[in-house]
Backbone bond lengths (Angstrom), bond angles and torsions (degrees), N, CA, C in turn:
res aa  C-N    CA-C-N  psi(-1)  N-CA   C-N-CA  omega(-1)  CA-C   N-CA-C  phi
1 X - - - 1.462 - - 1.526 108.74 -
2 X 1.458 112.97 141.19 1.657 108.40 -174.59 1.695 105.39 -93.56
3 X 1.403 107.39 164.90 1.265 112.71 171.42 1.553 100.12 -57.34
4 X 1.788 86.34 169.90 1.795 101.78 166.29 1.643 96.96 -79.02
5 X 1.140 135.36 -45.73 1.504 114.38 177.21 1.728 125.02 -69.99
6 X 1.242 91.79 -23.57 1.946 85.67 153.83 0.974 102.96 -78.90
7 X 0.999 138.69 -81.76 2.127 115.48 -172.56 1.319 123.27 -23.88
8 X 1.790 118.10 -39.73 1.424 128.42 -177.59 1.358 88.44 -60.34
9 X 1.389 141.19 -74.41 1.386 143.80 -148.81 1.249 110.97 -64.36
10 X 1.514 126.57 -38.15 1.299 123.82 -171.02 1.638 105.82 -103.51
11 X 1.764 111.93 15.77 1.650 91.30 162.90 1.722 93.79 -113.88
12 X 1.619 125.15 -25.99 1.369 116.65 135.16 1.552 136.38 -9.64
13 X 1.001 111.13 -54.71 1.863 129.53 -170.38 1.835 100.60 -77.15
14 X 1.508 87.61 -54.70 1.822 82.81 -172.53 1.335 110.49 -92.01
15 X 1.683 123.67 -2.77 1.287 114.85 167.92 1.674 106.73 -77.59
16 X 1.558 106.58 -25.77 1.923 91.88 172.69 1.896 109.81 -73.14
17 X 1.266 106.29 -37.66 1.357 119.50 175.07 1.667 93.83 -32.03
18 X 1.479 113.18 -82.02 1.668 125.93 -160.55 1.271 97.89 -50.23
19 X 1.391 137.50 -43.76 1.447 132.31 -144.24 1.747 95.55 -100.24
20 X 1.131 112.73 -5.17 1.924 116.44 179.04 1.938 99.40 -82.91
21 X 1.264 97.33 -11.26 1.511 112.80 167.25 1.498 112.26 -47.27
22 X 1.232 99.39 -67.82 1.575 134.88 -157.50 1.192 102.16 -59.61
23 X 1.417 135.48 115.82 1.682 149.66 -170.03 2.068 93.46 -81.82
24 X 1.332 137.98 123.60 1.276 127.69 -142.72 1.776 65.61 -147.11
25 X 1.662 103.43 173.51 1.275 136.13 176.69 1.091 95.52 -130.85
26 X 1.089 117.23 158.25 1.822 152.47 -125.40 1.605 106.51 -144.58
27 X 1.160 132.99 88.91 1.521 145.91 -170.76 1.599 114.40 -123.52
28 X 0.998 125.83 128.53 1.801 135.08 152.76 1.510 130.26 -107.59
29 X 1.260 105.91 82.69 1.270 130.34 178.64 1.562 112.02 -52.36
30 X 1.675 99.99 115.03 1.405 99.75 -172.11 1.058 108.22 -114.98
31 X 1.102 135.17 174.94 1.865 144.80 161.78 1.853 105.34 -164.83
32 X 1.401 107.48 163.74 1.212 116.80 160.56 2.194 117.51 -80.78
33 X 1.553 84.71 175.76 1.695 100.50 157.81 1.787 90.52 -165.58
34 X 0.897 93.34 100.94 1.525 112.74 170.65 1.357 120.84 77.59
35 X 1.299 124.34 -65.87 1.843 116.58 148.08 1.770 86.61 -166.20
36 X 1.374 101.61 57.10 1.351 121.71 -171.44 2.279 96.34 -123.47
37 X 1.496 129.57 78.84 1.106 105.97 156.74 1.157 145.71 -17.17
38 X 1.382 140.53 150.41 1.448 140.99 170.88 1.406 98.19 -142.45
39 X 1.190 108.78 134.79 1.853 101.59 148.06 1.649 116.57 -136.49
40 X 0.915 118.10 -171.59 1.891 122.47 155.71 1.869 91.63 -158.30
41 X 1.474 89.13 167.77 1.400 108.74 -174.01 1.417 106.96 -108.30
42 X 1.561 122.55 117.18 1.573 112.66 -178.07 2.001 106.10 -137.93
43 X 1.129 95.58 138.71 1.783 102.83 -177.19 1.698 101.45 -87.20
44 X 1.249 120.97 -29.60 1.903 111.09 166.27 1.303 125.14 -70.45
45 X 1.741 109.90 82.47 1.790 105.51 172.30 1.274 89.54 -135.18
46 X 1.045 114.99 -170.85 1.523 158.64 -161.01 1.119 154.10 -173.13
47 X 1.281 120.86 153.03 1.474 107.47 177.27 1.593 97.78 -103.08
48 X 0.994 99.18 135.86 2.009 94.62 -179.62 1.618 109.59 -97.05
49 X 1.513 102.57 -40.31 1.981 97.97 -154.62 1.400 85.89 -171.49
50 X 1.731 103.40 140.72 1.239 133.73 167.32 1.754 117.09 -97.20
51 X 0.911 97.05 -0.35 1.659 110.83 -172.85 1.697 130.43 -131.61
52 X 1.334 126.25 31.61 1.321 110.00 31.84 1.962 130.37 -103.76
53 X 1.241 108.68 178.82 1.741 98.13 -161.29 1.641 97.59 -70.91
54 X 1.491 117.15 127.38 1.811 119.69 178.12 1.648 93.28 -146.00
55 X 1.270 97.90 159.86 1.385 143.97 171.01 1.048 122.34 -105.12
56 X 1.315 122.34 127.42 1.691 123.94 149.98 1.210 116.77 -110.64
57 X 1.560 121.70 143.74 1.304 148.36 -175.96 1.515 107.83 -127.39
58 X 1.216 112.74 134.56 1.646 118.11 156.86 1.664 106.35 -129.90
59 X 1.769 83.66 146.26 1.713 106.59 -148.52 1.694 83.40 -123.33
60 X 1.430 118.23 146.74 1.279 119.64 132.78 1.175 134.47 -32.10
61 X 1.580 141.62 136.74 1.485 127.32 -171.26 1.226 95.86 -69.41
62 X 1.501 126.29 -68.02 1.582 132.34 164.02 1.320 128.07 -20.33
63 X 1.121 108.05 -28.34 1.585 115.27 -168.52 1.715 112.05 -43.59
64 X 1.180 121.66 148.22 1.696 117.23 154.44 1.553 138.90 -45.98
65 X 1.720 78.87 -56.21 1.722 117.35 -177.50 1.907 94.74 -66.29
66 X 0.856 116.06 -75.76 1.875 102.60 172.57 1.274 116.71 -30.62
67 X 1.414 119.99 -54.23 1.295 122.26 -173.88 1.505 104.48 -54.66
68 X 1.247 107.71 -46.53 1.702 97.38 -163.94 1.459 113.68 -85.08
69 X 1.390 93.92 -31.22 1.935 98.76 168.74 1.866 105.81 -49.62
70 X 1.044 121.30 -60.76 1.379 130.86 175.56 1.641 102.48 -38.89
71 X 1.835 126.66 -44.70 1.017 80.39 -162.84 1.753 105.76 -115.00
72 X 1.340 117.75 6.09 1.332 150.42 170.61 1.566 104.85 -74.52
73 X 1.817 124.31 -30.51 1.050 119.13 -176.24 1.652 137.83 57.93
74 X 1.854 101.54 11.75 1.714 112.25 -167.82 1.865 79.07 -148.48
75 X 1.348 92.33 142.71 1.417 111.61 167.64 1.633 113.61 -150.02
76 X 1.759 107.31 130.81 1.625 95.43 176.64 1.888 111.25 -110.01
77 X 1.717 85.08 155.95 2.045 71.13 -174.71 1.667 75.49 -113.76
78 X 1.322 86.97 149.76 1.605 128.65 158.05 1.257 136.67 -70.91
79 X 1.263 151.89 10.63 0.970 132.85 -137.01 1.506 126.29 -74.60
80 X 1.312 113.24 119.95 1.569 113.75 -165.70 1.357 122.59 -87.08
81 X 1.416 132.16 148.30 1.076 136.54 -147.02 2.210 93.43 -95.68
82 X 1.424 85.73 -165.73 1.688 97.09 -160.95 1.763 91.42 -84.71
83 X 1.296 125.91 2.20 1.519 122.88 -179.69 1.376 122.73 -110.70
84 X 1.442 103.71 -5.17 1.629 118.12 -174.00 1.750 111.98 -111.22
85 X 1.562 126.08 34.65 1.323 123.21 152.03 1.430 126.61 -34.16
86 X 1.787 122.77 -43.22 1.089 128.96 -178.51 1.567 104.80 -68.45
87 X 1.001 105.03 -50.80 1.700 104.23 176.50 1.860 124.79 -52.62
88 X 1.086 98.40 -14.24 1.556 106.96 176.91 0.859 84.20 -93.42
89 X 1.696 143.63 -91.29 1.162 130.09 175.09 1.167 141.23 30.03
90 X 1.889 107.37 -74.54 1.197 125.47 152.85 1.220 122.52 -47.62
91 X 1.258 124.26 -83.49 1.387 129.53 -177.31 1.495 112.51 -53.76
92 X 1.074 147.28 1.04 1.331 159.83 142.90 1.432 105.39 -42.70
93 X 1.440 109.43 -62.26 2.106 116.07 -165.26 1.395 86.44 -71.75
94 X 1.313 94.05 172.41 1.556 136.84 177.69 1.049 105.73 -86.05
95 X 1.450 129.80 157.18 1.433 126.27 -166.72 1.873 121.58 130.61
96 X 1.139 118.96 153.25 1.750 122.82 -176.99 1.400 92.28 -98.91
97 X 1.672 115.11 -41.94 1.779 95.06 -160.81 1.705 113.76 -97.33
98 X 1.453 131.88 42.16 1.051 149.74 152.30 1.892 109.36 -7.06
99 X 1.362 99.15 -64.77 1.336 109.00 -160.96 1.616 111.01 -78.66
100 X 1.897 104.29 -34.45 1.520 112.39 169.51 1.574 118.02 2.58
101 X 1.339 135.10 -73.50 1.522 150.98 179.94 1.450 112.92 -76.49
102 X 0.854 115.44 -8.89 1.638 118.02 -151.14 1.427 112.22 -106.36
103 X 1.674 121.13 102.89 1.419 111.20 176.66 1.774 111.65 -77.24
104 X 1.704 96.34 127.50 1.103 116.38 -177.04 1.974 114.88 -136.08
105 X 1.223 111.28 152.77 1.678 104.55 172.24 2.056 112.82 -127.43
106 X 0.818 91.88 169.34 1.584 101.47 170.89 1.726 105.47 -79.44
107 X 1.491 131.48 112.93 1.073 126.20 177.11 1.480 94.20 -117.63
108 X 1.239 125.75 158.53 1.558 131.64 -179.56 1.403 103.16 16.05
109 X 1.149 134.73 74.99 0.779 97.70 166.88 1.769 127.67 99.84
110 X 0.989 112.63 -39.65 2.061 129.57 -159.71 1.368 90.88 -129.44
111 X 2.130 104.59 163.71 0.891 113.92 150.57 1.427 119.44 -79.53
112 X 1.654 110.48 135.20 1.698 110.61 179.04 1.672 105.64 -102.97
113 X 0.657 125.81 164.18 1.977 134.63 -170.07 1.955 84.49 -102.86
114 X 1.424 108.52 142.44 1.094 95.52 150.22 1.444 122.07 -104.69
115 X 1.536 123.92 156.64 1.068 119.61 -162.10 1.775 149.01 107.87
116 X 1.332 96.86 -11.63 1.503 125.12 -158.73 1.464 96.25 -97.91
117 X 1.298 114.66 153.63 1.368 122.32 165.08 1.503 138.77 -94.80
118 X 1.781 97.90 16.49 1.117 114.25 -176.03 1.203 120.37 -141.98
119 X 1.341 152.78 125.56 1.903 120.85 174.18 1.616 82.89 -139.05
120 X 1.339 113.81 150.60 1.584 130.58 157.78 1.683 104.41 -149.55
121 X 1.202 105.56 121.97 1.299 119.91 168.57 2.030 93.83 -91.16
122 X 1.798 75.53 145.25 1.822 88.37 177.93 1.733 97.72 -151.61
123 X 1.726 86.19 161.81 1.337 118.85 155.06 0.966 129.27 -85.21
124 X 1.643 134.81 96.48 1.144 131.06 149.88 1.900 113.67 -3.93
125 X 1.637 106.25 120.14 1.550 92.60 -174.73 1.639 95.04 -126.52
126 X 0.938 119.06 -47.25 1.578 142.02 157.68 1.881 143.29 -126.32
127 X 1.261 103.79 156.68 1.572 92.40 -174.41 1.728 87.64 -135.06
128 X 1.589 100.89 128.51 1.486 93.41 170.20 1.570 85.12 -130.09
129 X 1.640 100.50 142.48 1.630 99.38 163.09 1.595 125.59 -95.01
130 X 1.717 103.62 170.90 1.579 88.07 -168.10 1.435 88.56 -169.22
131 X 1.196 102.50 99.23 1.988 121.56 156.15 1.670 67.87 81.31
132 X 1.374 105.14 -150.31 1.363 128.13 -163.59 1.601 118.05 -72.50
133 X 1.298 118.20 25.89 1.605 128.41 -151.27 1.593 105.27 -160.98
134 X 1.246 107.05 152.72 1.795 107.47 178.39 1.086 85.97 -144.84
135 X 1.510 119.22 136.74 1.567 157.89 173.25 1.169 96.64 -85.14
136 X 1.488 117.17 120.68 1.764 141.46 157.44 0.592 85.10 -97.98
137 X 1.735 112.73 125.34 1.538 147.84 128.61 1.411 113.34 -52.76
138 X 1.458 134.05 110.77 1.575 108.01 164.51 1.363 117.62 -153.40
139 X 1.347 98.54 130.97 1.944 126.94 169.44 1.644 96.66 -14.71
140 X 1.342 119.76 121.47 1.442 102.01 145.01 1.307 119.18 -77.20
141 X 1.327 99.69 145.69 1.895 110.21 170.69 1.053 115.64 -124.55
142 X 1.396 134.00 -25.01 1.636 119.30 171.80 1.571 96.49 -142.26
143 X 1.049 115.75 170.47 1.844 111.81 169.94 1.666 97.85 -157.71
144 X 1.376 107.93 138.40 1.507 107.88 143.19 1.646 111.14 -144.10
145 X 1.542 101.37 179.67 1.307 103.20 -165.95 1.796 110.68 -144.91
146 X 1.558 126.82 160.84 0.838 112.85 -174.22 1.642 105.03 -130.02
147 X 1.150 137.52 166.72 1.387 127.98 166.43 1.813 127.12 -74.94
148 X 1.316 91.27 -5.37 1.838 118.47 157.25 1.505 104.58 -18.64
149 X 1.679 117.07 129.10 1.319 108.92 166.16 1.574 115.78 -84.31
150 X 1.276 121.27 145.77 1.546 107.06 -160.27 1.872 111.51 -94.19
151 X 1.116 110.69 164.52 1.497 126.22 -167.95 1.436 97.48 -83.85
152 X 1.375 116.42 114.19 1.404 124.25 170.84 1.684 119.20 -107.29
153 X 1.206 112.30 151.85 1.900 112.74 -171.21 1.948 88.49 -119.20
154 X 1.172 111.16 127.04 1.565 117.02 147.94 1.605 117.83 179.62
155 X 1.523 103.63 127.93 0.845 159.88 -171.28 1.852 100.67 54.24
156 X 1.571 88.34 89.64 1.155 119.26 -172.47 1.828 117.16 48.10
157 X 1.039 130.05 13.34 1.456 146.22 173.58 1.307 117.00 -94.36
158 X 1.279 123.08 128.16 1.473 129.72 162.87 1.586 96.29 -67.99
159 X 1.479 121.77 140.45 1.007 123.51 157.44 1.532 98.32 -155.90
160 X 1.625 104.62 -168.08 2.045 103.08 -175.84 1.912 97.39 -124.25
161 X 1.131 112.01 -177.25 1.450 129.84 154.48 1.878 113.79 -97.07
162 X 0.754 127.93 130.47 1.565 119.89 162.39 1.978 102.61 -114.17
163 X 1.098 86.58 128.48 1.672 101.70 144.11 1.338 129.18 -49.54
164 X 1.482 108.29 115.62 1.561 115.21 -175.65 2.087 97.72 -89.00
165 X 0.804 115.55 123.05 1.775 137.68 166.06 2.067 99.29 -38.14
């Protein structure tokens, strides 16, 4: 009979296994700390509600970008198109100079990526935590969009969606 932490690990292993299934969208969650950018790169968002328009994000508890969203209270998502893998990439590692290479502008407020087929600046509305991660709730406040095909992650691969005619 196995331990309870061998069971933890091996329903762990095949719960990443099952979920490398799952065709995910491709986001870099930005915010400031002083007029200092931040981002990280995360495939758990959403669209939550049109009524009013919100987002969900899940952040590392550790993360930076949580930390500062929490205390900055504004976070922007990114969403990157089917040509910007390297750019997740980036914002994926660890590191202060993230943005170094990276053309970006001040939109409402946030850092915006240029290039992406998606931007929504938000309000922090709620934070609930959950297992190793806390879900931002957040207000939309500005949005634009591009006809960009978008950057998809599954089973561990950048790939896109295309539109069938």
């Amino acid at each position: 009979m196995s331990s309870p932490l061998a069971q933890s690990d091996t329903l762990a292993t095949a719960f990443r296994e099952a979920m490398s299934n799952v065709c995910a969208p491709v986001a870099v969650i930005t915010t400031f700390d002083g007029d200092r950018p931040h981002g990280t790169t995360v495939s758990a968002f959403m669209s939550l509600s049109v009524g009013p328009p919100m987002v969900a994000v899940a952040l590392d508890h550790g993360s930076d970008v949580l930390r500062l969203i929490r205390d900055h209270g504004r976070f922007g998502v990114n969403v990157l198109g089917s040509a910007q893998s390297e750019l997740a990439l980036n914002f994926a590692r660890k590191g202060d100079d993230k943005f170094a290479a990276v053309p970006w502008r001040a939109r409402a407020g946030l850092p915006s990526l240029d290039g992406t087929t998606g931007w929504v600046a938000c309000v922090a509305a709620d934070f609930v935590s959950g297992g190793d991660h806390t879900v931002v709730f957040g207000e939309v406040a500005d949005v634009a969009h591009d006809t960009v095909e978008p950057l998809t992650y599954h089973r561990r691969t950048f790939g896109t969606n295309r539109a069938h005619p």
